[in-house]
C-alpha positions as CSV (number, residue, x, y, z in Angstrom):
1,X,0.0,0.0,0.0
2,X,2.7,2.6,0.6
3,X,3.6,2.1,-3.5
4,X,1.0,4.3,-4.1
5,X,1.3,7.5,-2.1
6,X,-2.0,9.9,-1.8
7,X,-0.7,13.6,-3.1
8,X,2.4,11.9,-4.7
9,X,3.1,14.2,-7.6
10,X,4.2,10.8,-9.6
11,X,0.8,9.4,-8.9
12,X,-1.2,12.7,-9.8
13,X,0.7,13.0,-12.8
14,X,-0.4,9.2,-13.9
15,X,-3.9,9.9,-13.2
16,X,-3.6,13.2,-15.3
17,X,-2.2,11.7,-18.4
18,X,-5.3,9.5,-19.1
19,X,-7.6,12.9,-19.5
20,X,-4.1,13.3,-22.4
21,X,-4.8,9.5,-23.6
22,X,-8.5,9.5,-23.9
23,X,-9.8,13.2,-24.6
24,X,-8.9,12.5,-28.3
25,X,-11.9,10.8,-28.5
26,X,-14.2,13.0,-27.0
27,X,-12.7,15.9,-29.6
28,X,-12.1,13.9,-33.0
29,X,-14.9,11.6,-32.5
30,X,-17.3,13.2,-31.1
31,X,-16.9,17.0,-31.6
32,X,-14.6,17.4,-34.9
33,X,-13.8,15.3,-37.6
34,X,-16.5,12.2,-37.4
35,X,-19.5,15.1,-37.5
36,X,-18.0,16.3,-40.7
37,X,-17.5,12.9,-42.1
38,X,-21.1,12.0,-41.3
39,X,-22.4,14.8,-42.4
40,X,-20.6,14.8,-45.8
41,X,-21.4,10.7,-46.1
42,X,-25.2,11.4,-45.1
43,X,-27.6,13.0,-46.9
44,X,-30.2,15.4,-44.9
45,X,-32.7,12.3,-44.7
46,X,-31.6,8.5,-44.6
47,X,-33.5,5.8,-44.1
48,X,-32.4,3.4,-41.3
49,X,-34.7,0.1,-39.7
50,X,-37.4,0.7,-42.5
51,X,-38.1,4.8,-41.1
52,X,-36.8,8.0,-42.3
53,X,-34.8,10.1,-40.2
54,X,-33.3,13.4,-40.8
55,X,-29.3,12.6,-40.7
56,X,-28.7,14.8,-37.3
57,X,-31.6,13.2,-35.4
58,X,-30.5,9.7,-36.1
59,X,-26.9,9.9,-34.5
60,X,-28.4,12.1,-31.6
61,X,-30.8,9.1,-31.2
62,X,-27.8,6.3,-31.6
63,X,-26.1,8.7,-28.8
64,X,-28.8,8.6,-26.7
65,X,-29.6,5.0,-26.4
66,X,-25.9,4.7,-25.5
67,X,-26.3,6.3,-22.8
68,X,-29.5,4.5,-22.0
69,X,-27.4,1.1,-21.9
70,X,-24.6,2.9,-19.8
71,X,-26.6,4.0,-17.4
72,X,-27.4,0.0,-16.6
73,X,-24.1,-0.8,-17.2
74,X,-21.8,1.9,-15.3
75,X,-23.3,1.0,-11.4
76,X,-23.2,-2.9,-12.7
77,X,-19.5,-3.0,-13.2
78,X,-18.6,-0.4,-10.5
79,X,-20.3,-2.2,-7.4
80,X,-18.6,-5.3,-8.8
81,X,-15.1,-3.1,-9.0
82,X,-15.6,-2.0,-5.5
83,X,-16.1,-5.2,-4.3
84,X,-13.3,-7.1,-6.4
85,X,-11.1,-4.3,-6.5
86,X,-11.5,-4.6,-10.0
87,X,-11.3,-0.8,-10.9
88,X,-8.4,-0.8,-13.1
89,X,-9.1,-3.9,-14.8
90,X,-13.0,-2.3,-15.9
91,X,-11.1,0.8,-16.9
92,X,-8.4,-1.3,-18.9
93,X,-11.2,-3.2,-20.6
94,X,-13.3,-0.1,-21.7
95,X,-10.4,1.8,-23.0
96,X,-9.1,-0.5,-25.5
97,X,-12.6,-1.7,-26.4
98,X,-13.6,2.2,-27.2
99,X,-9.6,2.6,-29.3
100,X,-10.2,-0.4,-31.4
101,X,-14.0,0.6,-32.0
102,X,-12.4,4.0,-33.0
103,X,-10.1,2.5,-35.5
104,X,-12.8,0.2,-36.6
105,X,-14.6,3.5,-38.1
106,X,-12.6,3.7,-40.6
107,X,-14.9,1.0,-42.7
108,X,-18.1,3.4,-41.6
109,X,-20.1,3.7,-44.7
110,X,-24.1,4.1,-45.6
111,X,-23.3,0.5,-47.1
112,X,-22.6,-1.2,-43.9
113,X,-25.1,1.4,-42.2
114,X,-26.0,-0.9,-39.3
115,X,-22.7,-2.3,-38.6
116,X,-20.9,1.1,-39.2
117,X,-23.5,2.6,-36.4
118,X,-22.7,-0.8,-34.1
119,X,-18.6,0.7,-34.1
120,X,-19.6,4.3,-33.3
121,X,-21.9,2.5,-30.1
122,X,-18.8,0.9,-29.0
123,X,-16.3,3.3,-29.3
124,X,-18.7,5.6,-27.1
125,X,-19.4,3.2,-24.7
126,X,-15.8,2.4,-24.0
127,X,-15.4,6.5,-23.4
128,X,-17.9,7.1,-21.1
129,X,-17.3,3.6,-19.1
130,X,-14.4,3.9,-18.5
131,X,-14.6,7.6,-17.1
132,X,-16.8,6.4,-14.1
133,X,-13.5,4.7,-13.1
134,X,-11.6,7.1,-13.7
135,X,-12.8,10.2,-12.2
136,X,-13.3,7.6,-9.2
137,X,-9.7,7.5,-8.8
138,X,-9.9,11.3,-7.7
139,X,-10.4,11.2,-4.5
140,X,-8.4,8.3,-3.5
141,X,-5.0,10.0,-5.3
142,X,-5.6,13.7,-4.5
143,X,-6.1,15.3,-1.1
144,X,-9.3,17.9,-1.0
145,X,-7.0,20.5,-1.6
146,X,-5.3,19.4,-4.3
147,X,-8.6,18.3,-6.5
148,X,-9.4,21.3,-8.0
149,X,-5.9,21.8,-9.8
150,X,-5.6,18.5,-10.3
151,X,-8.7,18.5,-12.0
152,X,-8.7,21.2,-13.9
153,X,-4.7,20.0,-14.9
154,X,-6.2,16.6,-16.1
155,X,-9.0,19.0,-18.2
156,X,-6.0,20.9,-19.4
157,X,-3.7,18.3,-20.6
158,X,-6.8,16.3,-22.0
159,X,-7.4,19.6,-24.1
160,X,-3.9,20.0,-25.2
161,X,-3.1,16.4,-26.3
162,X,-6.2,16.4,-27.9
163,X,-5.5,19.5,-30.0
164,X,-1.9,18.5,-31.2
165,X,-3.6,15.2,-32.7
166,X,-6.7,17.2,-34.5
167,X,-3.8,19.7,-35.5
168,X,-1.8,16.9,-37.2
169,X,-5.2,15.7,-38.5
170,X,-5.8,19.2,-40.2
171,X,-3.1,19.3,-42.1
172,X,-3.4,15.7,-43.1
173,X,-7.7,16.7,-44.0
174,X,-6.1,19.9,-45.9
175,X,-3.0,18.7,-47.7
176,X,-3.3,14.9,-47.9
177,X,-0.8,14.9,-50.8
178,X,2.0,15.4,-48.0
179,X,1.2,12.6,-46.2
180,X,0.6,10.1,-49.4
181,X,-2.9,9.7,-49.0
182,X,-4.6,9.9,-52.9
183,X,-8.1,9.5,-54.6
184,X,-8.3,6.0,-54.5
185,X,-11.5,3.4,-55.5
186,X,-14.1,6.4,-55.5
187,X,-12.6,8.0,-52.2
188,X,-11.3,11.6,-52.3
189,X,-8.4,11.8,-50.5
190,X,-10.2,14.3,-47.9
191,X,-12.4,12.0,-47.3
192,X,-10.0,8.6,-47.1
193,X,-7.7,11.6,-44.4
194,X,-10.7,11.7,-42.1
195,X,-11.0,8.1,-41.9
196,X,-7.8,7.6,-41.3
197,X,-8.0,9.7,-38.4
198,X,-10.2,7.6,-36.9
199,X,-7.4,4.8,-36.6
200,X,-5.2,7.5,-35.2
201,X,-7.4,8.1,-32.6
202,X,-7.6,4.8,-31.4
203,X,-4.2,4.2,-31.4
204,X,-3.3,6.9,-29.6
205,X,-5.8,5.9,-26.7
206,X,-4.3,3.2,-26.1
207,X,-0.8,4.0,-26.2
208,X,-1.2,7.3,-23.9
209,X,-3.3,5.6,-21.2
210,X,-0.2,3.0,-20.3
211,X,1.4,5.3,-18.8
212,X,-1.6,5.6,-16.3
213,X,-2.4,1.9,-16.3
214,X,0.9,0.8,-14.9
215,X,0.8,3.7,-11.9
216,X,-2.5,3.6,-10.3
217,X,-3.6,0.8,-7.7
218,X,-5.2,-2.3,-8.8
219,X,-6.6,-5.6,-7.2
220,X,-3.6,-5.9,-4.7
221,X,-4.2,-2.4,-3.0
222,X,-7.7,-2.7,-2.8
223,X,-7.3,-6.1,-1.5
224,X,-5.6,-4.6,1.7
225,X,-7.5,-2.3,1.8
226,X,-10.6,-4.1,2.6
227,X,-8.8,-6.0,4.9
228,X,-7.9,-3.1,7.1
229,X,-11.4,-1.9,6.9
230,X,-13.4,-3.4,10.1
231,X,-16.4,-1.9,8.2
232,X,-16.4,-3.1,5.0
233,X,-18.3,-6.4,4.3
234,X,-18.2,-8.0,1.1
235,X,-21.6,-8.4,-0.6
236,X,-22.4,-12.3,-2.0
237,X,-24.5,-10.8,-4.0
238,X,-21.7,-9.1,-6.8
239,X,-23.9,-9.1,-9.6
240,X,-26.4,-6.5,-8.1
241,X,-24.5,-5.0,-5.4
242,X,-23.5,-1.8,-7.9
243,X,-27.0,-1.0,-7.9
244,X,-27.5,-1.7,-4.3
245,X,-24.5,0.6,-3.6
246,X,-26.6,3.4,-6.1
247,X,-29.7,2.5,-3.5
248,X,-27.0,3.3,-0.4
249,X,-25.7,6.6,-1.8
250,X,-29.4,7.6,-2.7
251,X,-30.4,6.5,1.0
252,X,-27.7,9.0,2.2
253,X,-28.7,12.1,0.2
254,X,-31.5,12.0,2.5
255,X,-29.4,12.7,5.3
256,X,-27.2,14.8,3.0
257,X,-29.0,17.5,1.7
258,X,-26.1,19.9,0.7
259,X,-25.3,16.9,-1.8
260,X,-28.3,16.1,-3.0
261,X,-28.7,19.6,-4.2
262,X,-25.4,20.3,-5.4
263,X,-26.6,16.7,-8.2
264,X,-30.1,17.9,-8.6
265,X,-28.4,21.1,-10.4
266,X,-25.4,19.2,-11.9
267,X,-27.9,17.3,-13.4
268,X,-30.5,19.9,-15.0
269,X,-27.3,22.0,-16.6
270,X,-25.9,18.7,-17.4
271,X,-29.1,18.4,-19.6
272,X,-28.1,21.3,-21.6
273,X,-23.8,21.0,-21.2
274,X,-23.6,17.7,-22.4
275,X,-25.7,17.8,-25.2
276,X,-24.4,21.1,-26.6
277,X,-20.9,19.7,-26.5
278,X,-22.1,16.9,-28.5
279,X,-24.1,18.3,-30.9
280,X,-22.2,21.6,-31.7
281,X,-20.3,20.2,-35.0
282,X,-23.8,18.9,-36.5
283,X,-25.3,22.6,-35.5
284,X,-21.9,24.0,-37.5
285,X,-22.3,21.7,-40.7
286,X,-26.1,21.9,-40.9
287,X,-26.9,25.4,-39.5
288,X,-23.8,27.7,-40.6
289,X,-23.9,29.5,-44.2
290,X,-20.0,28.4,-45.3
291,X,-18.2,30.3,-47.8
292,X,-17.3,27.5,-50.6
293,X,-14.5,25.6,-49.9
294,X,-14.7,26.9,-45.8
295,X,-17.0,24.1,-43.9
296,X,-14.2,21.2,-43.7
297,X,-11.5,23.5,-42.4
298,X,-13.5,26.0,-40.5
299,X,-15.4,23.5,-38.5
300,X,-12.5,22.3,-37.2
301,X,-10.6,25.4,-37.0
302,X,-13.9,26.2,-34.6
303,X,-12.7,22.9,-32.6
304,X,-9.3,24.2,-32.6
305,X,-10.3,27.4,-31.0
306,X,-12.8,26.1,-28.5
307,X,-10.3,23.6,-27.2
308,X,-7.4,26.1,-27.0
309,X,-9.5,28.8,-25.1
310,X,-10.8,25.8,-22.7
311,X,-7.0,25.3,-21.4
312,X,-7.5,28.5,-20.6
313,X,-11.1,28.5,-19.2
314,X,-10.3,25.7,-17.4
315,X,-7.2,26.4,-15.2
316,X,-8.8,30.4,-15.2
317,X,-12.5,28.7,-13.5
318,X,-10.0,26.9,-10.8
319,X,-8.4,30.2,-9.6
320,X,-11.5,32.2,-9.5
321,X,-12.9,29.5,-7.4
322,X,-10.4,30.0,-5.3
323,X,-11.2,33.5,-4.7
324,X,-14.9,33.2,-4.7
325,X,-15.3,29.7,-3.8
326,X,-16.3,26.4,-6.3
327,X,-20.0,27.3,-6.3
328,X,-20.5,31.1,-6.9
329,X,-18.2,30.2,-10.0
330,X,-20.1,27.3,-11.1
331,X,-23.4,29.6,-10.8
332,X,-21.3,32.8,-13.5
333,X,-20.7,29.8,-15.6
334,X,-23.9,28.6,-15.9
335,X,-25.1,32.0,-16.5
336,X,-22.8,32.6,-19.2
337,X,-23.9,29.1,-20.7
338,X,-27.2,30.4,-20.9
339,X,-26.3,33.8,-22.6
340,X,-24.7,31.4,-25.2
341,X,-27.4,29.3,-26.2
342,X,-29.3,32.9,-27.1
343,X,-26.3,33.9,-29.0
344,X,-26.0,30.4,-30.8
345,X,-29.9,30.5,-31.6
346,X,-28.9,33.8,-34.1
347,X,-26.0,32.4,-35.7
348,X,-26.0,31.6,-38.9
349,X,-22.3,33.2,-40.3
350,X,-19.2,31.5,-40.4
351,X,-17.7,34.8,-38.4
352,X,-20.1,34.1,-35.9
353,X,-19.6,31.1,-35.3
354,X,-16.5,31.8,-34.2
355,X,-17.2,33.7,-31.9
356,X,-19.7,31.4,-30.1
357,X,-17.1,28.5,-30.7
358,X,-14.8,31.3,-28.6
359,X,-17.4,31.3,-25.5
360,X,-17.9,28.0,-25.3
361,X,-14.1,27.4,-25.2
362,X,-14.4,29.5,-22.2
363,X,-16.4,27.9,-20.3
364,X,-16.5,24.4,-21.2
365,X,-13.8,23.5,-19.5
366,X,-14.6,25.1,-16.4
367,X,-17.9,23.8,-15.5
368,X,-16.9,20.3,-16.5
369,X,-13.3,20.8,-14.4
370,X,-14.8,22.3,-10.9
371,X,-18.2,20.3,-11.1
372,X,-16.3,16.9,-10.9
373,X,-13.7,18.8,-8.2
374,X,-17.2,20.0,-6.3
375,X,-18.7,16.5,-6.1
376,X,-15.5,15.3,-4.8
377,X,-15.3,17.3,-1.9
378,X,-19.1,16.7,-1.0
379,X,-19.0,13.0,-0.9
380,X,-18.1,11.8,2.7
381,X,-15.4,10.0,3.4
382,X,-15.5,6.7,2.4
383,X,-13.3,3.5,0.7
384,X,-16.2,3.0,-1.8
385,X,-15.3,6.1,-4.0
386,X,-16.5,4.3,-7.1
387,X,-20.0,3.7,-5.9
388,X,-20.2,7.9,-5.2
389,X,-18.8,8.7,-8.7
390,X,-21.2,6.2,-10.2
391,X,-24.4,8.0,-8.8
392,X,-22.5,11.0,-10.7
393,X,-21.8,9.6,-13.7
394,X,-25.5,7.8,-14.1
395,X,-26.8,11.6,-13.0
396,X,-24.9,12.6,-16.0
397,X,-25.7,9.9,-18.2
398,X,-29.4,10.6,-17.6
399,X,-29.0,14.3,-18.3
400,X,-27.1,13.5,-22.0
401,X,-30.0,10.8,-22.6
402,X,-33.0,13.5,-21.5
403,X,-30.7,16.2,-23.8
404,X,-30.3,14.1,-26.7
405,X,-33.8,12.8,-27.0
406,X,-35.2,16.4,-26.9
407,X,-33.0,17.6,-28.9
408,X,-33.4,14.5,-31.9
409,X,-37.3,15.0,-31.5
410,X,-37.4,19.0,-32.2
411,X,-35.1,18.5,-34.8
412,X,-36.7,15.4,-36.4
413,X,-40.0,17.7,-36.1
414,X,-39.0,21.1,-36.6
415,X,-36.6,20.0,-39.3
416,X,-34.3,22.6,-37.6
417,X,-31.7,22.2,-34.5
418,X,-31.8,25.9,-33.4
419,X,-35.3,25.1,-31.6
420,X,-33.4,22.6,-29.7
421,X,-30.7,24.7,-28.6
422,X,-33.0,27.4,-27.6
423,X,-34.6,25.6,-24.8
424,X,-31.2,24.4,-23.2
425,X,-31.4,28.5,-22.3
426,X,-33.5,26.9,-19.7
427,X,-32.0,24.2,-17.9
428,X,-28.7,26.9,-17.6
429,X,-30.9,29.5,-15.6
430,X,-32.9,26.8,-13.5
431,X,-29.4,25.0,-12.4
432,X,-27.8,28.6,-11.8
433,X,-31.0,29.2,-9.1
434,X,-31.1,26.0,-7.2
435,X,-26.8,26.5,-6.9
436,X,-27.6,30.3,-5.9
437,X,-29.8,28.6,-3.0
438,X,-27.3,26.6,-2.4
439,X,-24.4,29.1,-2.4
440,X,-26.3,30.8,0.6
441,X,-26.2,27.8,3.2
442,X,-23.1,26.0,2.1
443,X,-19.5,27.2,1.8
444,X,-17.0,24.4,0.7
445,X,-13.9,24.5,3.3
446,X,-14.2,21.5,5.7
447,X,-11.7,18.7,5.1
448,X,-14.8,16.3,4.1
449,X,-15.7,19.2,1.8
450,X,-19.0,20.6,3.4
451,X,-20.3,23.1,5.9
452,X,-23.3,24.0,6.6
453,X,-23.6,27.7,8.2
């Protein structure tokens, strides 16, 4: 147990360099280059299971049944981690399951619809699965002290790494004549670029997140650790104790009502946060009025500049809490959020959307950074972290999965996804009131985290 020293910069710095290894995904994938592949491979409406769906509403839909499986699936594995000590092994086994499914998108075509949609499931599943094991980690690694920085480093590197691949990408996309890559069996070389980039992406998941891997505590320091724990009883029941554990933490939000509200607003903005982030490159491809020859490269020249400003926004959010405390800075950022989703609903040039690309880079990062820093403070002290950060990550599962739907259904309906991003306005402005009633009974000092005035 002493190999792995809480507060230990060696240790922090392992636990930061998976945010580097996996936040490729989350920016190539997700947010940049597979959008704009999809988009150009798609037309507006394709037909998929025997119904017609407009193109944006079908992968919002594919998104949010994702979600729906991983918010079974995340307190399954996670009460069997706690009990088994199994945390790095779950982790392990998401991550290279998610990079192989990334590389595995380089065969996505409308051909192959079904199966091409099957690699994109994966690849998103083995993200957001192995997060609830990671951001698990947090608590056990850092002291309270320490988890804002730290947190908002790991936001920071993730941002950075992720940005010198999608840099490297961008030139390949733009000049793929440098790099070799021709018109070849009907494929423009643009095109056969992007798709390669989707095997870079995987690769470099995997390769990144060894360093991590072979520095954080597996089965062997978790096995002590139960044994020095007088209170910790091992449940024979593994298969269901995950969602028994999700049944414990929701018993003691009764008894814990600073936390309780703190996730009641993390999950309303979360409604609106998460699927903004996700959806911004369709808005950009569909929405925006592009100069010819502009969409490829200013979409992700808009990815660029949102990622760059978050280093910025994120490491800027951690030091203003400082000064004004995690949740008076949470509550400006959700404000802001709102402001943008008016802003967004006008845009329609390519100038414009740089600027709301600009704003969100500000404040991304921030509210993601200090709400997963804020949560770990409020959880009590416990030995079953993973349990805690599995109520959070199914909160914010549910949120993407609410987001998603509404936002595929007024766009499948409207025909239009600036309808959709209008009423996120909301969800910004009602979590900014409930953490503004929060803000006045709760400051965030005590070394558990709370205190209630």
């Amino acid at each position: 147990m002493q190999k792995y020293k809480k507060g230990s910069k060696k240790l922090l710095n392992a636990w930061v360099s998976y945010d580097w290894a996996n936040s490729v995904y989350p920016l190539v994938i997700s947010t940049a280059i597979f959008p704009i592949y999809y988009g150009t491979l798609t037309d507006d409406y394709i037909t998929f299971l025997g119904h017609s769906f407009k193109n944006t509403a079908l992968i919002s839909y594919i998104t949010a049944f994702a979600f729906v499986i991983l918010v079974f699936l995340s307190p399954l594995l996670s009460g069997i981690a706690d009990y088994t000590g199994g945390k790095k092994f779950f982790m392990k086994l998401f991550c290279y399951s998610g990079s192989i499914a990334c590389i595995l998108l380089y065969w996505f075509d409308l051909n192959n619809l079904n199966l091409s949609l099957i690699y994109y499931f994966i690849a998103l599943i083995g993200f957001w699965a192995s997060l609830v094991f990671y951001n698990s980690y947090l608590p056990e690694i850092a002291y309270p002290e320490q988890q804002d920085k730290v947190s908002a480093k790991g936001y920071a590197m993730g941002y950075i790494g992720s940005v010198i691949l999608l840099l490297i990408n961008l030139i390949m996309i733009n000049f793929p004549d440098l790099f070799g890559i021709i018109d070849s069996n009907g494929v423009v070389a643009e095109i056969k670029a992007m798709k390669i980039s989707f095997i870079m992406v995987g690769v470099w998941w995997f390769l990144f997140s060894q360093y991590t891997f072979y520095h954080l505590p597996g089965r062997k320091y978790y096995k002590q650790l139960r044994l020095s724990d007088s209170a910790y009883k091992k449940d024979s029941n593994v298969i269901f104790s995950g969602f028994q554990e999700l049944k414990s933490v929701w018993d003691e939000l009764k008894d814990n009502q600073t936390l309780k509200t703190f996730l009641t607003a993390f999950f309303i903005y979360s409604i609106a946060l998460q699927t903004v982030i996700l959806v911004a490159t369709y808005f950009g491809e569909a929405e925006i009025s592009w100069n010819e020859g502009e969409k490829t490269g200013g979409l992700i020249l808009s990815i660029l500049l949102i990622q760059l400003i978050a280093i910025i926004g994120a490491i800027l959010s951690a030091k203003i809490s400082d000064k004004i405390g995690n949740l008076k800075t949470l509550i400006i950022l959700n404000i802001i959020w709102a402001l943008i989703c008016i802003f967004a609903y006008y845009v329609e040039t390519s100038t414009e959307f740089y600027i709301a690309a600009g704003l969100v880079g500000l404040v991304m990062g921030g509210i993601q950074a200090l709400s997963r820093s804020t949560f770990s403070k409020l959880i009590p002290a416990t030995t079953k972290t993973t349990s805690y950060f599995s109520f959070y990550d199914v909160s914010q599962k549910l949120s993407i999965v609410i987001g998603m739907t509404l936002f595929a259904t007024i766009d499948q309906i409207t025909g239009s996804m600036r309808n959709s991003i209008l009423l996120f306005f909301v969800f910004f402005i009602v979590g900014a009131i409930i953490l503004i009633k929060l803000d006045k009974k709760t400051t965030l000092n005590s070394p558990i985290g709370i205190d209630i005035e």
